[in-house]
VOLO-945259 format. One record per residue: residue in one letter; z negated, y negated, x of N, C-alpha, C in turn. Coordinates in pm, whole numbers, plus 50000, padded with zeros to 5 digits. Atoms other than C-alpha are relative to their C-alpha. Layout:
N
AZYXZYXZYX
...
END
This chain:
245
X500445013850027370802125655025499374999449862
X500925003750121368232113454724501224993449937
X498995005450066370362105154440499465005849855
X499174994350130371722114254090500935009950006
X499164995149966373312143954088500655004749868
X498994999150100376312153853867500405018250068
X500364984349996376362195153759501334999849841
X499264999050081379512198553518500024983849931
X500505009250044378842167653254498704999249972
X501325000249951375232168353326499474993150090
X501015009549913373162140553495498915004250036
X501744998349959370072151053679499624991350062
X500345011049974367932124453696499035001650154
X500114997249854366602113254012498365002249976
X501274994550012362812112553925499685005049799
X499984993350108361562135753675498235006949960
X501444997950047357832139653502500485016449873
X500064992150111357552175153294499055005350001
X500954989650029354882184153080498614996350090
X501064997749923352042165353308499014994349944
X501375005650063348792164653201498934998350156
X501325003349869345702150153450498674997249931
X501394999250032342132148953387499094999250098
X501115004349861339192129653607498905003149906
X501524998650027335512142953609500275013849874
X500214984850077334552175153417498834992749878
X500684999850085332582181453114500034986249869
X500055010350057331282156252873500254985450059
X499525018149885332472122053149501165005550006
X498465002449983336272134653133500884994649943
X498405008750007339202116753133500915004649971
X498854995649990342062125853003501004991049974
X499065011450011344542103953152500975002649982
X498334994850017347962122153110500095012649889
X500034995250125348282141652794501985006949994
X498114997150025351922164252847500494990649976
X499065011850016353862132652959501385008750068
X498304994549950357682141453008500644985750010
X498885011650056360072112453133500535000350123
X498814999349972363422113053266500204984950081
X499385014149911364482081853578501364999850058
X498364999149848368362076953731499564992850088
X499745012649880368962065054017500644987849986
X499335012849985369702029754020499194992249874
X500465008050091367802021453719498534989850038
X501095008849961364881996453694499475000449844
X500354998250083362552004753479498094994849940
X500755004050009359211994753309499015007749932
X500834990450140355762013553135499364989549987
X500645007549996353801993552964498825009649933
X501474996050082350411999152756498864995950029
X501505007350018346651988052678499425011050124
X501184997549898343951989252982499655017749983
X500414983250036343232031553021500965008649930
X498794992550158346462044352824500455006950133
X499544989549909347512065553177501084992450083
X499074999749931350132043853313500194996050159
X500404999449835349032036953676499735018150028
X499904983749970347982073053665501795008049978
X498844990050012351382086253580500624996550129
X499455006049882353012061853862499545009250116
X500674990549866350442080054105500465014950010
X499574986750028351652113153976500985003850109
X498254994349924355422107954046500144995050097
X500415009649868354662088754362499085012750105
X500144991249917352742121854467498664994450078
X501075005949991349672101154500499045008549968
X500994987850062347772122554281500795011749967
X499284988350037348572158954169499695002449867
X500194998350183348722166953810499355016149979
X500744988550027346502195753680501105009849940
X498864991550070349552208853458501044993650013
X498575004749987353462200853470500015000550128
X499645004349909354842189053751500954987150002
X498845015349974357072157153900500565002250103
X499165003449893360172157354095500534995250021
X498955011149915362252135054330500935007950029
X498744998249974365682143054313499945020250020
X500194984350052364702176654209499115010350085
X501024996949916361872181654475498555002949915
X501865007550056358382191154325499274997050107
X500975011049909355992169054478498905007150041
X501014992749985353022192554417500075016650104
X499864994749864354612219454664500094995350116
X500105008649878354582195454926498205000750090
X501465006849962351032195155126500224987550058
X499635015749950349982161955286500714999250105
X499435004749905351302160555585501964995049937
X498724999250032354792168655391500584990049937
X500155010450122353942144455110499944980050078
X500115016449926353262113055331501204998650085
X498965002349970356372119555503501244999549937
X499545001650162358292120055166499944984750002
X499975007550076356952094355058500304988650139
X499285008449896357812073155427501164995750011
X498674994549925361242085055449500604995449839
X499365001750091362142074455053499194991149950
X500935013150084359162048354895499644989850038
X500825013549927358132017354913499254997849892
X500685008950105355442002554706499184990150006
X500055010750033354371971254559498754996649927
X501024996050091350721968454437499664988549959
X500845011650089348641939254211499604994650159
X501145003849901346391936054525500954996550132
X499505002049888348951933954798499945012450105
X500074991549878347191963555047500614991450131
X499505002249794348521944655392498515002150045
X500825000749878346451947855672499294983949998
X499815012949936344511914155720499864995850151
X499995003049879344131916956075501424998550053
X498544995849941347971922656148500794988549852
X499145012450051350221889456076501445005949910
X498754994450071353421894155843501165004750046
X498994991849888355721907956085499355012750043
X500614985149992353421936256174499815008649845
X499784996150079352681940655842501335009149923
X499335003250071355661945955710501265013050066
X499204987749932356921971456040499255009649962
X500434984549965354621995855975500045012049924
X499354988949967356532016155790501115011250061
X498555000049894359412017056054499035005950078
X500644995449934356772022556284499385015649955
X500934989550034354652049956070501525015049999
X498824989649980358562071456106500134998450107
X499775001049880358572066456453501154993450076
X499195004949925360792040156511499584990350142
X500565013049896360362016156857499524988949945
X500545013550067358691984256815500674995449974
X498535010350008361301967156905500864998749906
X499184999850113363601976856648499605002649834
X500905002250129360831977256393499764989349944
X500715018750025359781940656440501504995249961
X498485008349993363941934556430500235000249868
X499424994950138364241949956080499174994749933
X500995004750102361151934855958500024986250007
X499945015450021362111899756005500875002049949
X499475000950074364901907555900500305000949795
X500594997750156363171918655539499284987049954
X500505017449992361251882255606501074994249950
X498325003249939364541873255627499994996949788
X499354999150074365451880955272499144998149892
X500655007450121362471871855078499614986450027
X500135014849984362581835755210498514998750105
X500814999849975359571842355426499985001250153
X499994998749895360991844155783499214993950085
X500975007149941358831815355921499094999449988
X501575001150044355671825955798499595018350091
X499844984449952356551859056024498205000350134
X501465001249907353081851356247499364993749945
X501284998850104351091842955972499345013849960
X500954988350088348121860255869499834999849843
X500245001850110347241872955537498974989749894
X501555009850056344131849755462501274985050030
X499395013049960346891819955568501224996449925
X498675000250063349631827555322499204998449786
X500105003050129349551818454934500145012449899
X499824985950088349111850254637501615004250020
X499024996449966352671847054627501155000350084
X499084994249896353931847654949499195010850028
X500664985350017351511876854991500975010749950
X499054991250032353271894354740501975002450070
X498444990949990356741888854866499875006850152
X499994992449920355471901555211499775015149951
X500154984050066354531937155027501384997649946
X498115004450063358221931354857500905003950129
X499285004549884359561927255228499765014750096
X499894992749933357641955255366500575014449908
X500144989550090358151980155051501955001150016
X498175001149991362371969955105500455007550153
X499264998849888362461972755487500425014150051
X499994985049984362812012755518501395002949910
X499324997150115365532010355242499615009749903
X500544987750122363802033455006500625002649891
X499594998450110365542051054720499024996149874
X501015003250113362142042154487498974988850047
X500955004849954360062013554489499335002949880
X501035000250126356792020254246499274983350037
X500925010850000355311984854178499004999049888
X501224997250077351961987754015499414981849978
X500575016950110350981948453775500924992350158
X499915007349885352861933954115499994985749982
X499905013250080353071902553871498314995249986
X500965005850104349441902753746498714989950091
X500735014749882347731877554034500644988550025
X498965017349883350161851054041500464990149856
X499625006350125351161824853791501485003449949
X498664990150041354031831153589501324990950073
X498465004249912356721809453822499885004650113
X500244986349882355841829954109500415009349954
X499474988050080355951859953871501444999850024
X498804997350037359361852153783501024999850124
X499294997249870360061846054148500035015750068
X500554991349958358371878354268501285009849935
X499744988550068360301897853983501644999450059
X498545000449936363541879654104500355012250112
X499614993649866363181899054414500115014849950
X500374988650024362561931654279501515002549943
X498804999550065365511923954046501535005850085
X499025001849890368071916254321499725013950108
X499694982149851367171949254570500865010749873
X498874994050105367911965154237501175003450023
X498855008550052371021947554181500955005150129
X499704996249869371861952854536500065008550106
X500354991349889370711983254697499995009549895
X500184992450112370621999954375498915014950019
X500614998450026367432006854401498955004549928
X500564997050113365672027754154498734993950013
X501685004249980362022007154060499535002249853
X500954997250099359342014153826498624990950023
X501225009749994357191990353730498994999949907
X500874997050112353961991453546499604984349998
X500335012350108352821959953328499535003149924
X500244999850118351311943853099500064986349959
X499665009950026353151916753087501895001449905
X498954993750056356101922152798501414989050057
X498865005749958358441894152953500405003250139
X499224995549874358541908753308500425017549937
X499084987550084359271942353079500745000149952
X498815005150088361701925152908501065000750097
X499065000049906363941921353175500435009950098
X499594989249957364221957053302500615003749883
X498944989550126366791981853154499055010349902
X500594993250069364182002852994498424998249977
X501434998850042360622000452849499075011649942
X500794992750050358122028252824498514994849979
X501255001750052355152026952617499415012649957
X500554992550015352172046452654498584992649880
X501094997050087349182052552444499275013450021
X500954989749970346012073352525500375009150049
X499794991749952347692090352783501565007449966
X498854994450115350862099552558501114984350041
X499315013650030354182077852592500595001949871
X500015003150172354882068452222501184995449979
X498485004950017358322051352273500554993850113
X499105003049912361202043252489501044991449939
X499285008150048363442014652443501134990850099
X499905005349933365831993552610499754983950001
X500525013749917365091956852853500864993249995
X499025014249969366961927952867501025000450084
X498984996549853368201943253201500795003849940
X499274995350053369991964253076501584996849939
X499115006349984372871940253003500724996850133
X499404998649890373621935953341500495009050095
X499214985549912374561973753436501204999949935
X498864997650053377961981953425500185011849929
END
């Protein structure tokens, strides 16, 4: 099982960045978005990066998410590297343990919030039937059950988001990555949106990583990383952080 594992008095954390550097486009047009980043996640924590527009931290997310592959280092889940995985291996990884939470939403707009929301029950090969059962029931729990045959063009930014919330929960995933999931919505939505994120936390103990660039929904996770040009520059703790035992 994905976890925290305990090796004498030794914690090995559940996701783990070492040493990764990335770089888009060659020559004089390259990027260098990851600059030897190293950083250490438990399980159960909820955590935050922040930093200015281009500083790497959507790219790192993509890293340890197995989204992208890092030119140097590596990133592992629960002590898996990601970059030995090919795709087929990697998309079933990331089925079978992630959910994520993006700025933009990604649903389907042809497929109403109940389809939405099965298909990653479905994309593991569960029956419909007991796909559509689990995914109202994720309706269910972000206040959104009656909007379960609504389409996306028919629902408000932030019921949008809590359907991505609803479908990124319904799989139970040990990691959700949520990428600005705040930065389209006003900030009492926000603080609703973050509620939810809070509470799977809180509740499912949930490890999430959230990227921002908003310092009061960073405030309220147990930890804050800050990058710079690719480099994270400091680690600190969130507001959360009071509420772990």
């Amino acid at each position: 099982m994905i976890g925290t594992h305990l090796h004498g008095n030794e914690v090995f954390p559940l996701i783990e960045a070492r040493q990764i550097s990335k770089t888009f486009g060659k020559g004089e047009s390259a990027t260098r978005a990851l600059r030897q980043v190293s950083l250490s996640i438990r399980s159960g924590e909820m955590i935050s990066i922040m930093g200015p527009s281009g500083c790497g931290k959507t790219t790192l997310l993509h890293v340890l998410a197995g989204i992208e592959k890092a030119d140097e280092g590596e990133a592992l889940i629960d002590g898996k590297p990601l970059q030995r995985m090919n795709d087929v291996q990697l998309s079933a990884f990331r089925l079978a343990y992630m959910g994520f939470v993006f700025q933009t939403y990604h649903l389907i707009p042809v497929l109403h919030a109940l389809d939405n929301v099965a298909l990653p029950l479905i994309g593991r090969g569960l029956a419909d039937k007991e796909a559509k059962a689990r995914a109202l029931e994720a309706l269910e729990q972000v206040g959104l059950a009656d909007k379960a045959k609504r389409y996306p063009s028919e629902l408000s930014g932030g019921q949008n988001q809590r359907v991505a919330i609803a479908r990124a929960l319904v799989g139970d995933p040990k990691v959700v990555w949520a990428d600005e999931p705040t930065g389209a919505l006003d900030s009492h939505t926000a603080e609703q949106v973050l509620g939810l994120l809070r509470k799977m936390n809180e509740q499912r103990r949930t490890t999430i990583v959230i990227v921002t660039h908003d310092p009061q929904i960073a405030g309220q996770t147990d930890r804050i990383v800050r990058m710079e040009n690719g480099r994270i520059v400091s680690e600190h703790p969130g507001g959360g952080v009071s509420n772990r035992a």
